[in-house]
N, C-alpha and C positions, 0 to 999 in steps of 0.2 A: 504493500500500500504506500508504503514511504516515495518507491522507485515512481508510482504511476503520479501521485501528490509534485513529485519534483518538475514533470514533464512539462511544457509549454501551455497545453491547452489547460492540465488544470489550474493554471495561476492564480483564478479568481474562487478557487475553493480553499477552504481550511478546516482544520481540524478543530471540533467543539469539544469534543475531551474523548479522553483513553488513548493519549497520542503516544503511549510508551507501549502499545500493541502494534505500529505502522510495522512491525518487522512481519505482520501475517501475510499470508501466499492469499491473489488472486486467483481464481481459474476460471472464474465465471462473473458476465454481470445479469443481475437478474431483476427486475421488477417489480417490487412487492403493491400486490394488487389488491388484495382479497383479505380478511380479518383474521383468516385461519391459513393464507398463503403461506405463511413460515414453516408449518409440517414438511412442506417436501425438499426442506432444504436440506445439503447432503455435507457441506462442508464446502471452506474457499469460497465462498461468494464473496462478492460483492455488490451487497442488497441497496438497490434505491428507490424511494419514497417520495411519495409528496408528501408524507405524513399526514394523510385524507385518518386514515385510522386512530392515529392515535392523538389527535388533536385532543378528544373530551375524557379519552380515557388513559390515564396515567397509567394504571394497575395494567393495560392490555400492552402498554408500553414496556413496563419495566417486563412482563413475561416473555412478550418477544424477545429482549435485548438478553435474556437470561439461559433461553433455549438458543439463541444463535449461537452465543457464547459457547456455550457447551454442544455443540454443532462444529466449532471451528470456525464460524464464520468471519470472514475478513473484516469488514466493516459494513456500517448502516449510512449510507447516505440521503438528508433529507432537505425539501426546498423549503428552509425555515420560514421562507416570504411567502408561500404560499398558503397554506392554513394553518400554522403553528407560526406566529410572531414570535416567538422565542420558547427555547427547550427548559423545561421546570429545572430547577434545582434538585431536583430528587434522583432527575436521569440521569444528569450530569456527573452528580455523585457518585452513583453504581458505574457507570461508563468509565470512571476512572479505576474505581475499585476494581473494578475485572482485567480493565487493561482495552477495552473494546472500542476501536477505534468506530466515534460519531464523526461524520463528516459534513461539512456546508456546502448545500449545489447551487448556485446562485439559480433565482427565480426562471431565465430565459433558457436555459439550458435543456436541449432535447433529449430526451431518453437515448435516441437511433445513435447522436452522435455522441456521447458516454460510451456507448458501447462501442460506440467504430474506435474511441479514440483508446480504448482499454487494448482492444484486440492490436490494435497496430502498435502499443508499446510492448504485448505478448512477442509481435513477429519480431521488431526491430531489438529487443531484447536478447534473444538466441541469436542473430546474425549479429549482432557486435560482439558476442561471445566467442562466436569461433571466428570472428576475425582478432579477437586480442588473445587466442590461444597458440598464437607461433604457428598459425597458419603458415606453410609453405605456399611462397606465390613464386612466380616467376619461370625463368629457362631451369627444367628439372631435366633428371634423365628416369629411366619409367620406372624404377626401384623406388624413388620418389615420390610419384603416383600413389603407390602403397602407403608410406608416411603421413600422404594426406587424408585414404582413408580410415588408417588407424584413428588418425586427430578427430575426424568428423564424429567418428564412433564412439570414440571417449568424451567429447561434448555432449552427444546427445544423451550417450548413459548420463551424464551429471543433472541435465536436462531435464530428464522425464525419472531421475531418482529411481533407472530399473538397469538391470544390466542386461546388454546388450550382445548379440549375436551377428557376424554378418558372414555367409558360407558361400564362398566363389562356386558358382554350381560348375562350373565346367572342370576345374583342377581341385577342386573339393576343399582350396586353402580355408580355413576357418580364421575370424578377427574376433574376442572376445574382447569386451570390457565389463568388468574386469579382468584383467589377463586367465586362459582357462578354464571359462567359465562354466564353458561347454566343451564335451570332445563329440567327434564327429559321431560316436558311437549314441552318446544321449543325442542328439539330433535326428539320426534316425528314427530311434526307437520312438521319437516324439511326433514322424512324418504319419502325414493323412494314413499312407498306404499300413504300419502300423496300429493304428487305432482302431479302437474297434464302436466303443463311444463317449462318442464327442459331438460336440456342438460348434458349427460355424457360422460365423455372422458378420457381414459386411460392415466396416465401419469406413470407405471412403470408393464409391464407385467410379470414381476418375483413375485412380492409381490403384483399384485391386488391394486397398488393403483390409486384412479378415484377424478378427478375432477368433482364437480356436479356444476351444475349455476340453479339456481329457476330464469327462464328467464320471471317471471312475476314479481318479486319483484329486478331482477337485482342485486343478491348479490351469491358467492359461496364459495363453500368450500371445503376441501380435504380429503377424510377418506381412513380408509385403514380395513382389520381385522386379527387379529393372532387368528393362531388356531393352535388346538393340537389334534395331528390323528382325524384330517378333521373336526373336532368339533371347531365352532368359540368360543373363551374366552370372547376377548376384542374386540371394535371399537375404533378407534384411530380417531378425526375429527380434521383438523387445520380450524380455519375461519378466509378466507379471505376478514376480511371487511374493512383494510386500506391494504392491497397490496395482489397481485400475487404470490404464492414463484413460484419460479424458479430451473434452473438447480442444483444451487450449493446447493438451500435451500432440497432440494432432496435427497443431499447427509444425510445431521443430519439425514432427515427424515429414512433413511433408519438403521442408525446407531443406531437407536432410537427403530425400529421395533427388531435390534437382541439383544438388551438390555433388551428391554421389554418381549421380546421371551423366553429371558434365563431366568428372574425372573419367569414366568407364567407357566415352566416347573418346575422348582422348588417348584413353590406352588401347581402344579399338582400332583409332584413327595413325596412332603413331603404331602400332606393328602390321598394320596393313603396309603403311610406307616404309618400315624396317623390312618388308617381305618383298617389294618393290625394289627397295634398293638393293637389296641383294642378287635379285634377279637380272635387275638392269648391269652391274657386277659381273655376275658369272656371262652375259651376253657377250661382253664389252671384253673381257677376256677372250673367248672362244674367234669372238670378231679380231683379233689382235689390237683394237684401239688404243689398249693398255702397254702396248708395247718396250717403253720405256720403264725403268725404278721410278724415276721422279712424277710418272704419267698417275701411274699403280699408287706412290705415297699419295699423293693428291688425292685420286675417287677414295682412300682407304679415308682418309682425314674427315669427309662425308656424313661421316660414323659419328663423329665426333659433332662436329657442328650443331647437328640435327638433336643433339643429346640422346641418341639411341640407347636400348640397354646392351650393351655390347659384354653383361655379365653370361648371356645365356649359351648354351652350349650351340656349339657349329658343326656338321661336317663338311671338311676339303676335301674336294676332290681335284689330283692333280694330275694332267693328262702330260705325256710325253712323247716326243715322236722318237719311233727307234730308231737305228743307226741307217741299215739299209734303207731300200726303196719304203718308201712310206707309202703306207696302205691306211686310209683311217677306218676300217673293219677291225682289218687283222693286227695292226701293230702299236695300237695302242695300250702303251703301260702307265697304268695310275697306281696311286697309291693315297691308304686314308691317314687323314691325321685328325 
């Protein structure tokens, strides 16, 4: 509450008491509407008001602010101009006694845009995060690649408070956060084919991602997959085994997929061109264009430039013409290295 209170737009709001609670977590704004609205609140809101309800009744007041409290609730925001000219003494009181941050929405201020300006300090919050976590930018070589997704993955566990999975489907590499958190062995044993009951349920139909629950052992989790022209790469898993994520936790999540998106076309993009050049290489050879050492260091230098990963393994194949009449059937001798 403190971080959103800071922000530009709220400049004209403040805090009416229980200001030594601002360190409680948002994840929701919600609209208290109804006299008995407060039941289905679950925890992390942040409730606002016109304060239509509790203008005449104090006692309906102070059991709200008592049930939120013990709810988790973030804060109570109310437009004191509008039917309550000012908050009793008695609220104010308890509001502090609990720590329960009461907040002032000035009169003109719309519901829609509270909530757009919550949500965009949610998004812009996680994206300054993992740009001030030694995000690697710049000219990398594809080893590097990797160091970025580790980074992303360890953000987003801190993130959504779950740790995280992320299993290269083609080469089966596994990223945990926290380090081995999973081996690839509990991953299977946790895949659809596996199970036998469980429940599935969409929780974002742009990007495919499903909440699973293994409703025999009572625990679930969240995965998603990125692919590149319709070919899956990666599987992304969050496990949820001390909490739920939620709407806001949603948000990283997604922020997370078009980060991870853009690295994984790049490492697409750069060994497609690593496979190219090699090729164009071995042509350029066989053509004799390479004819010279200084021709050959040149294209080899290529490598370099391009920041290739020139860690991965190679076969040479080195052709030789034999002594006599050359045959290129019969008398060619290679050898591998």
């Amino acid at each position: 509450m403190k971080e959103i209170l800071q922000s530009k737009f709220f400049d004209n709001y403040h805090v009416l008491a229980g200001g030594q609670g601002l360190d409680r977590e948002a994840q929701a704004v919600v609209l208290f509407d109804a006299p008995d609205g407060y039941r289905w609140l679950k925890g992390n809101e942040f409730v606002i008001s016109s304060g239509y309800f509790f203008k005449d009744n104090i006692d309906h007041f102070k059991d709200f602010i008592k049930f939120a409290n013990d709810k988790g609730v973030a804060a109570l925001g109310i437009k004191v101009d509008r039917y309550m000219k000012d908050i009793p003494s008695d609220i104010i009181k308890l509001c502090n006694e609990l720590g329960f941050p009461l907040i002032y929405i000035p009169y003109d201020a719309p519901w829609t845009t509270i909530i757009n300006a919550v949500n965009s300090i949610a998004i812009n919050r996680f994206i300054v995060r993992i740009n001030d976590s030694n995000y690697i930018r710049g000219n990398t070589t594809s080893n590097d690649f990797y160091k970025k997704i580790a980074i992303i993955i360890e953000n987003l566990s801190k993130e959504l408070k779950c740790p995280i999975t992320l299993r290269d489907t083609l080469d089966k590499n596994i990223i945990n956060y926290p380090n081995n958190y999973k081996t690839e062995e509990d991953i299977n044993d946790l895949s659809e084919d596996n199970l036998t009951n469980y429940k599935k349920e969409l929780l974002c139909d742009r990007l495919f991602i499903y909440r699973i629950t293994d409703l025999d052992n009572d625990t679930s989790w969240v995965e998603m997959e990125i692919t590149i022209d319709n070919t899956p790469v990666t599987r992304l898993i969050v496990w949820e085994d001390k909490r739920k994520i939620d709407y806001y936790d949603l948000f990283a999540i997604r922020l997370s997929y078009t980060l991870l998106l853009e690295i994984y076309t790049q490492i697409y993009v750069m060994n497609a061109f690593e496979r190219k050049f090699y090729d164009d290489l071995l042509i350029s050879l066989f053509n004799e264009e390479l004819d010279t050492k200084e021709k050959l260091i040149k294209s080899i230098k290529g490598i370099q430039n391009f920041k290739l990963n020139i860690d991965n393994k190679f076969v040479c194949l080195v052709i030789r013409q034999g002594k006599d009449n050359f045959n290129k059937r019969k008398n060619i001798q290679y050898s591998l290295a």
